[in-house]
Every structure is written in structure tokens, then in C-alpha cells.
C-alpha positions in Angstrom: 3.5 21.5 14.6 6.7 20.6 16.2 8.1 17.4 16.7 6.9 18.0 20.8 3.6 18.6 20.1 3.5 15.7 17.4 4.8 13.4 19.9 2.3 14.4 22.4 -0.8 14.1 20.0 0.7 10.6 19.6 0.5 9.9 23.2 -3.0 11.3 23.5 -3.4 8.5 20.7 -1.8 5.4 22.3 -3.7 6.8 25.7 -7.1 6.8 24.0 -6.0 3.2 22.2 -5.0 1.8 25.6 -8.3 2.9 26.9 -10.0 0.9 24.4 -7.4 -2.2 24.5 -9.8 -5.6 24.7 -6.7 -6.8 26.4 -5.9 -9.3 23.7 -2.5 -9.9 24.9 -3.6 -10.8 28.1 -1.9 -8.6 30.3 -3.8 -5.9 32.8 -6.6 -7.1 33.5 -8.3 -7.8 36.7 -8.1 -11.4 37.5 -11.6 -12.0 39.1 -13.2 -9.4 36.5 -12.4 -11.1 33.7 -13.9 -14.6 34.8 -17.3 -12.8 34.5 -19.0 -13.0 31.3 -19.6 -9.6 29.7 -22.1 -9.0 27.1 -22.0 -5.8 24.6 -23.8 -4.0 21.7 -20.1 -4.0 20.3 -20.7 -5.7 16.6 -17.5 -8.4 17.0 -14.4 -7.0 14.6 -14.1 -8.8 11.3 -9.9 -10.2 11.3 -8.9 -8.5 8.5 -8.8 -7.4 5.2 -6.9 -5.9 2.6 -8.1 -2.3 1.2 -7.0 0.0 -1.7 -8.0 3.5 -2.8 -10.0 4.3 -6.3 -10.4 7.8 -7.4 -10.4 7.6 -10.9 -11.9 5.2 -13.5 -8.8 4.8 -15.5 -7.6 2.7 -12.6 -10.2 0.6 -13.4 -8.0 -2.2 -15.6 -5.3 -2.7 -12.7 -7.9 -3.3 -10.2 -9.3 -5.9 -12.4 -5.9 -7.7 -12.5 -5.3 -7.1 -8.7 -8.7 -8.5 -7.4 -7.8 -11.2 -9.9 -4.4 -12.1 -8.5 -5.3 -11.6 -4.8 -8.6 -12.7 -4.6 -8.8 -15.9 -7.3 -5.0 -16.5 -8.5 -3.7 -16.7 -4.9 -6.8 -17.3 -3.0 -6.4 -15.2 0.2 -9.2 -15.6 2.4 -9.6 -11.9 2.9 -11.5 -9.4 1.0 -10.5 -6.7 -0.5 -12.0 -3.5 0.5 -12.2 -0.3 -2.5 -12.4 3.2 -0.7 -13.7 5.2 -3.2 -14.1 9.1 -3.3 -17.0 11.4 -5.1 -14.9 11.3 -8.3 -15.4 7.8 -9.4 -18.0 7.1 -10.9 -21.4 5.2 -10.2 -20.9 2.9 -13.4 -17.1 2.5 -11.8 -18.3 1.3 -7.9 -21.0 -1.4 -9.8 -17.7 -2.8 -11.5 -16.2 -2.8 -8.0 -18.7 -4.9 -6.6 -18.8 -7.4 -9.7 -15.3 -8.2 -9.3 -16.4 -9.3 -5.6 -14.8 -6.4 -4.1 -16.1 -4.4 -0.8 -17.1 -0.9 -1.8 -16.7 1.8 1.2 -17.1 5.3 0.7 -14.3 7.8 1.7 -13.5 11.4 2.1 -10.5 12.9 0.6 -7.6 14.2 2.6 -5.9 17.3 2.1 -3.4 18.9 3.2 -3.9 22.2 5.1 -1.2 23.9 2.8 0.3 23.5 -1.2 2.8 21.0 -2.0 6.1 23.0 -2.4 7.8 19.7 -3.5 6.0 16.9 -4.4 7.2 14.8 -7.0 4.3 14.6 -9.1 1.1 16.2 -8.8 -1.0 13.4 -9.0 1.0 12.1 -5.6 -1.5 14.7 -3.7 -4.4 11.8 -4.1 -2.4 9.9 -2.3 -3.2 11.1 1.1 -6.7 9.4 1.3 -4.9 6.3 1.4 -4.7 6.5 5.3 -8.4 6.2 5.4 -7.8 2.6 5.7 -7.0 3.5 9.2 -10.5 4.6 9.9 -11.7 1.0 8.6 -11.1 0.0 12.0 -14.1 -3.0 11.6 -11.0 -4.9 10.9 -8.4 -6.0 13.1 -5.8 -5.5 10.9 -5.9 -4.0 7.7 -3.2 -4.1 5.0 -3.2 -0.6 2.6 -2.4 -2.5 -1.3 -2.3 -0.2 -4.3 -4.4 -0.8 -7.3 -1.2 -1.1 -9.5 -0.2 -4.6 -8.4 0.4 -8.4 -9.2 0.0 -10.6 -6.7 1.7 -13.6 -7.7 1.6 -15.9 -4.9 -0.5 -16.0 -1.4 0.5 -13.2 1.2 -2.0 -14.1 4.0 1.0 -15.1 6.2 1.1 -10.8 6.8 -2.5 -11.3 8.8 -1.9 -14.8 10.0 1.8 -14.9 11.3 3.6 -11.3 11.4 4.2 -10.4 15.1 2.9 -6.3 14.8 2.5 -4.1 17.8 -0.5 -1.5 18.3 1.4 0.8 17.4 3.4 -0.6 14.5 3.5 -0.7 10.7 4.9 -3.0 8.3 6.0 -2.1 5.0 8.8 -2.2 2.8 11.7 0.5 2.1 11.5 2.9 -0.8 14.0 2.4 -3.4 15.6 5.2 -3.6 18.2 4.7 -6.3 16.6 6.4 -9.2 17.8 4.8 -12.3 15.6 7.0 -14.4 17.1 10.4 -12.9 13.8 12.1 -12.7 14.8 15.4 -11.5 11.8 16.1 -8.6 13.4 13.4 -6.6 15.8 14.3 -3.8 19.4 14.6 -4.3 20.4 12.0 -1.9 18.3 9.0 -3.7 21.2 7.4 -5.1 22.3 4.1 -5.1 24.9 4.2 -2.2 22.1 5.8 0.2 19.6 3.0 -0.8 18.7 0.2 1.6 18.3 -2.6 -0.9 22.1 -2.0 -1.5 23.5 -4.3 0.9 21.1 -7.2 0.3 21.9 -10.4 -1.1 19.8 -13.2 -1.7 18.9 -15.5 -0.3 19.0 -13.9 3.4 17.1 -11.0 2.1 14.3 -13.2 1.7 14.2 -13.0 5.6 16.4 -10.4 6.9 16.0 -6.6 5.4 18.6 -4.5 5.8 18.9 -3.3 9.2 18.5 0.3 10.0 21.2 1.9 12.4 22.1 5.1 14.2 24.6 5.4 11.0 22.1 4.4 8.5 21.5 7.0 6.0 18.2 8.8 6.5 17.0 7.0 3.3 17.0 4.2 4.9 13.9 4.9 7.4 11.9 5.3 4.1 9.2 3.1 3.2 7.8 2.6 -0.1 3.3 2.7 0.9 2.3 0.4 -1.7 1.8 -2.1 0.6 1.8 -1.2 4.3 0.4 -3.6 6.9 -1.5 -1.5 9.9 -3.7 -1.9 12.8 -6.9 0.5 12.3 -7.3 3.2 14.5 -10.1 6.6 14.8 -8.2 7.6 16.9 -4.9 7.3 14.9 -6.9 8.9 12.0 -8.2 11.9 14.1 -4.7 12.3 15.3 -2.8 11.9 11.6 -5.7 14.3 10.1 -4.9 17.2 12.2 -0.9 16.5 12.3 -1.5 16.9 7.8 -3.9 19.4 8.2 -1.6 22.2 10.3 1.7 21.1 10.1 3.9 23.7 7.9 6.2 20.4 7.4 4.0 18.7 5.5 4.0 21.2 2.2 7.6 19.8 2.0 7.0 16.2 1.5 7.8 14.8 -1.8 5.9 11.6 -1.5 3.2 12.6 1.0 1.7 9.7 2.7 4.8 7.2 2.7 6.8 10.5 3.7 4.5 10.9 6.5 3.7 7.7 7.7 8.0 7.0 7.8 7.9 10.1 10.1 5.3 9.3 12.0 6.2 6.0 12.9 9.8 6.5 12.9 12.1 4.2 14.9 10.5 1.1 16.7 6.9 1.8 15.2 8.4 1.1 11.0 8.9 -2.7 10.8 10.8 -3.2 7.6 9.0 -6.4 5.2 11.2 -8.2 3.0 11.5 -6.8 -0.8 9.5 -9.4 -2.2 6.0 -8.3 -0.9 6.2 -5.0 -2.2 8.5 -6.1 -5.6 9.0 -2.3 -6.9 9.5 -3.4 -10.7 12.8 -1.0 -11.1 14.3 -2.9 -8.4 14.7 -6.2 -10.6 17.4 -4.1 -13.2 18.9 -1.4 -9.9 19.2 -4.6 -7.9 19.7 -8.5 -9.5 21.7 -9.6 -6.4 18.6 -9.5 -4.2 16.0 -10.1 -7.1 14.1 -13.4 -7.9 11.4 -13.8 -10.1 9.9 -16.9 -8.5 10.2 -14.9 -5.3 8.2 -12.3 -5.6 4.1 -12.4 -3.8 4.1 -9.0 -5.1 5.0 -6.5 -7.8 4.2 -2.9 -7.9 4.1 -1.0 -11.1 5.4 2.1 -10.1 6.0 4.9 -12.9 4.7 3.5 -16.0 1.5 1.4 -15.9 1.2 -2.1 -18.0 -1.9 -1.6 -19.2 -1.7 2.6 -20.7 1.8 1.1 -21.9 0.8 -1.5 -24.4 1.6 -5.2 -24.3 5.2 -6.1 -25.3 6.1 -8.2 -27.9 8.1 -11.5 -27.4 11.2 -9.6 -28.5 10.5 -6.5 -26.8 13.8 -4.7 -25.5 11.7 -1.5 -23.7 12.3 -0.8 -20.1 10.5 -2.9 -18.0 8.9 -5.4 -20.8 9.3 -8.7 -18.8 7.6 -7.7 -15.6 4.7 -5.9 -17.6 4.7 -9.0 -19.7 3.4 -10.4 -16.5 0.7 -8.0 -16.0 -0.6 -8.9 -19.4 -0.5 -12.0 -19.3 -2.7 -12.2 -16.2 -4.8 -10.0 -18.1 -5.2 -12.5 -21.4 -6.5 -14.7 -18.9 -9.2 -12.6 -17.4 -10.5 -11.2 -20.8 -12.8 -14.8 -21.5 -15.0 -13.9 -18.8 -14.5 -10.3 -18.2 -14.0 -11.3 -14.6 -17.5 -11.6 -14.0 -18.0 -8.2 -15.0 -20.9 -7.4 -17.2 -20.3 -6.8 -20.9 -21.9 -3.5 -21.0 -19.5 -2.5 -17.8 -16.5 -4.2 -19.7 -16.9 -2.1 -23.2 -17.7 0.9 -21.0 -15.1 1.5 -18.4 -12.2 -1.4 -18.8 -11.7 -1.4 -22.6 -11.3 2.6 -23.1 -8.9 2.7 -20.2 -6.7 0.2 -21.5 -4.0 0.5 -24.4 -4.5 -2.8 -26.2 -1.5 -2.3 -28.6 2.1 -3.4 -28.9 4.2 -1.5 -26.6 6.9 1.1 -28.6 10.4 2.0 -27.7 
């Protein structure tokens, strides 16, 4: 598809959307017509909720600690929704709905050719995320990956961040790759990353802002967390755009890759770092990183708990923000987080490295 046709399929979009627009911002409708009460079918839209993605049942552990933190640690008001696909479990959805979760039942997407340069193979799961566009129940939905820490309250992203129709929020990718892993592109380096130029404390408030001499990096988003407004239509549109595009086989991280494409330029609104805390960015970055300011942390590469706890002394990469994971973890073990014992010895405990963390 070329970027003509992709535009216009994104037109047909915000057409069909328009057509469907209860006029919440109060503009366009007919005076007189809208003084008459108007009864519907319609069930009323729920305001919002956050939703992550489940395929697997070695997940399992990190979205015990994530319900944990998001639901019960920082009390948001909003539930968190668990698309699952066929290949998790039954035993898997019952500990989904014990940790007082929302269980809704998805369908994979795939893309309508291979990968010729995705980082990582597992990355190709990844596209399903943007069923959470399809959970369009909600007002606004906001897409949060099983592999984070919430550490304070984040509601203010529902209840106070101006977002268009046809807007997402997110935060940029780092793309500074202090581990040199080689499938990442040759311009991630430091210089070309947009957490460069920030300093605290105005980066609490004011991301970097992204100019016609920007690098191209720097209209990347990291889709950890990703604030949206869901959409059929949008997901209709997206699903044949990945499905017969030839420019898709060439992403290397395919949904953030595509959703920074498709809502290039006034549709990306860039979040502060701290709701989307990627954990490399605390050593690649320490004059914009605070601990007490982050809501969120993402574990991106490694995961806390197939790592192994580490030790009070621990030197190994990453050890004090995993330290965190664990120790929310500690916490939860008591009561299991309501989960039943049988679910707890079954699925949480064998996908879980309870051991001291090596070098």
C-alpha cells in the first residue's frame, strides 16, 4: 500500500468516526435538534479502562505484580481488561479473573507477509496488542504491557490529558542501545535519541519536542503504554493496512513501528518518560531519571521474575529497578493475591525463578 492509499483509508476512517461523533465537543449540531430528548438501544460507553494482552502463561507472574500495582497499590479506579488469545490457557483466564481482572477474548493479528527484520521473533505477538482498539465499550482505553510496575497513580491520563479522536499518547522509544544488540537499526544511538536533550526537572512536563530537523528516531514511540481512543473502524482500517502492505515485513518492532507511522505528525502526542520508565533509561540517561518520579516502569529485555531476585549487594545490570519488582512481589506472596492455592502452585510458581540473581 502506498502512503496515498494509506492516507485515504485513514480518511474513510475519520469520515466513518465523524459519522458516528456523539458530538461530545459540542460543536455541529443542530441547535433545535438537540433540545429534543433522544432515546436509543445504544448500551451507554463505560469511561475507560486500561487493557493488556496475555498469550502465554509464563506471563502469568508479571501480571500478578501489574494488577497488584495498578489496581490495589495505586488504586486507579479503572479496570484492567486481559485480551487473551486461544493459546493461554483455561487454568491461566480463571487466574485472570481472581486477580479482579476483565477477561476478553481476542483474535491474533498477523501480518499478511514474514518479518524480514524484526528484532526478535517473539516481537510478532505483538501485533494483537491493537485489539484494544476494537474494545471500543470504552471511551478511552490505555494499551499497558504485562511487564510493568506501577508505582504511583496514573488516572490523570483518563481524567486530565487533552487527546483528539484521532490522537495517541505514548512515550518515545529509547533508542540508544547500551546493550548493542545487533538486530537493532544502525541509527539507534545515543545522539539520534530523544531523551538526549532532557533534563530534569522540565522533562517531567515538557518532552523533547519533535521538529522538521528532528532525527527520524525521534517520531518513535516505545507501545508499552499508549493511551488511545477505541475505534472498529480504526481496527478495520489498521487490519487491512498490516495485512497487504509490503512495508510492513520491514518493521523491526511491529506495532510501535506501525502505530508511529500511522499516526505520524499531529496524531503522536509525546507523554513524559516517567509513565512509560523503560528500565535502561535510568543508567543511558541520569540527567532526566528520578526514582521517586516514576508512575511506571517497564521491564523491557530481561524480566524480574525469569531473572532471579538480586541480592542486597548485587552489581548485575539492572538489580535495583528489578529489586523493585521483587519486592512488590514479597508482598503479594501472603495472600497469593487472592488467587487460589491450587492456581498459585500450578501456573505462578513454575513460571517464576525464585533464586538469587547471577552475574
Amino acid at each position: 500500500m502506498s502512503r496515498t492509499e494509506a492516507d485515504e483509508v485513514k480518511k474513510d476512517v475519520s469520515t466513518a468516526a465523524a459519522a458516528d461523533d456523539t458530538n461530545g465537543n459540542g460543536a455541529g449540531a443542530d441547535t433545535a435538534t438537540s433540545l429534543i430528548p433522544i432515546t436509543s438501544d445504544k448500551p451507554q460507553k463505560r469511561k475507560a479502562c486500561w487493557a493488556t494482552l496475555l498469550t502465554r502463561d509464563n506471563y502469568l507472574p508479571g501480571l500478578v505484580v501489574l494488577s497488584q500495582s495498578l489496581l490495589r497499590d495505586s488504586a486507579s479506579k479503572y479496570p484492567l481488561v486481559v485480551m487473551v488469545t486461544s493459546t493461554l490457557s483455561d487454568r491461566a483466564r480463571e487466574v485472570i479473573v481472581q486477580l479482579g481482572c476483565e477477561v476478553r477474548e481476542v483474535q491474533p493479528i498477523l501480518p499478511g507477509q514474514k518479518s524480514t527484520s524484526q528484532a526478535f521473533e517473539r516481537f510478532t505477538e505483538a501485533w494483537t496488542k491493537l485489539r484494544a482498539f476494537e474494545l471500543d465499550e470504552f471511551e478511552r482505553v490505555v494499551m499497558i504491557d504485562s511487564d510493568m510496575l506501577v508505582r504511583r497513580n496514573m488516572d490523570e491520563l483518563v481524567d486530565e490529558l487533552p487527546l483528539g479522536a484521532h490522537q495517541i499518547a505514548a512515550g518515545f522509544a529509547c533508542t540508544c542501545n547500551p546493550n548493542k544488540i545487533g538486530t537493532y537499526p544502525d541509527d539507534w544511538i545515543p545522539a539520534n535519541c530523544a531523551f538526549t536533550p532532557q533534563r530534569h526537572p522540565s522533562c517531567l512536563t515538557t518532552p523533547t519536542a519533535i521538529t522538521p530537523t528532528s532525527p527520524p528516531t525521534y517520531k518513535l514511540l516505545n507501545s508499552g503504554l499508549v493511551v488511545i481512543h477505541p475505534s472498529s473502524s480504526t481496527m478495520s482500517a489498521m487490519i487491512h493496512q498490516i495485512q497487504t502492505d509490503p512495508k510492513v515485513a520491514e518493521y523491526r518492532f511491529p506495532d510501535q513501528d506501525f502505530l508511529a507511522e500511522w499516526f505520524e505528525g499531529d496524531g503522536f502526542v509525546a507523554l513524559p518518560w516517567i509513565y512509560n520508565a523503560l528500565k535502561p533509561t535510568r543508567e543511558c540517561h541520569p540527567e532526566m531519571w528520578r526514582d521517586e518520579e516514576v508512575r511506571n516502569i517497564h521491564y523491557i529485555l530481561n524480566k524480574p521474575w525469569s531473572s532471579g531476585y538480586p541480592l542486597p549487594d548485587s552489581t548485575v545490570q539492572f538489580a535495583d529497578t528489578h529489586r523493585w519488582w521483587w519486592d512488590t512481589y514479597r508482598r503479594v506472596e501472603p495472600t497469593r493475591a487472592s488467587v487460589s492455592e491450587e492456581l498459585w502452585n500450578e501456573l505462578i510458581l513454575p513460571n517464576i525463578k525464585d533464586e538469587p540473581q547471577v552475574e
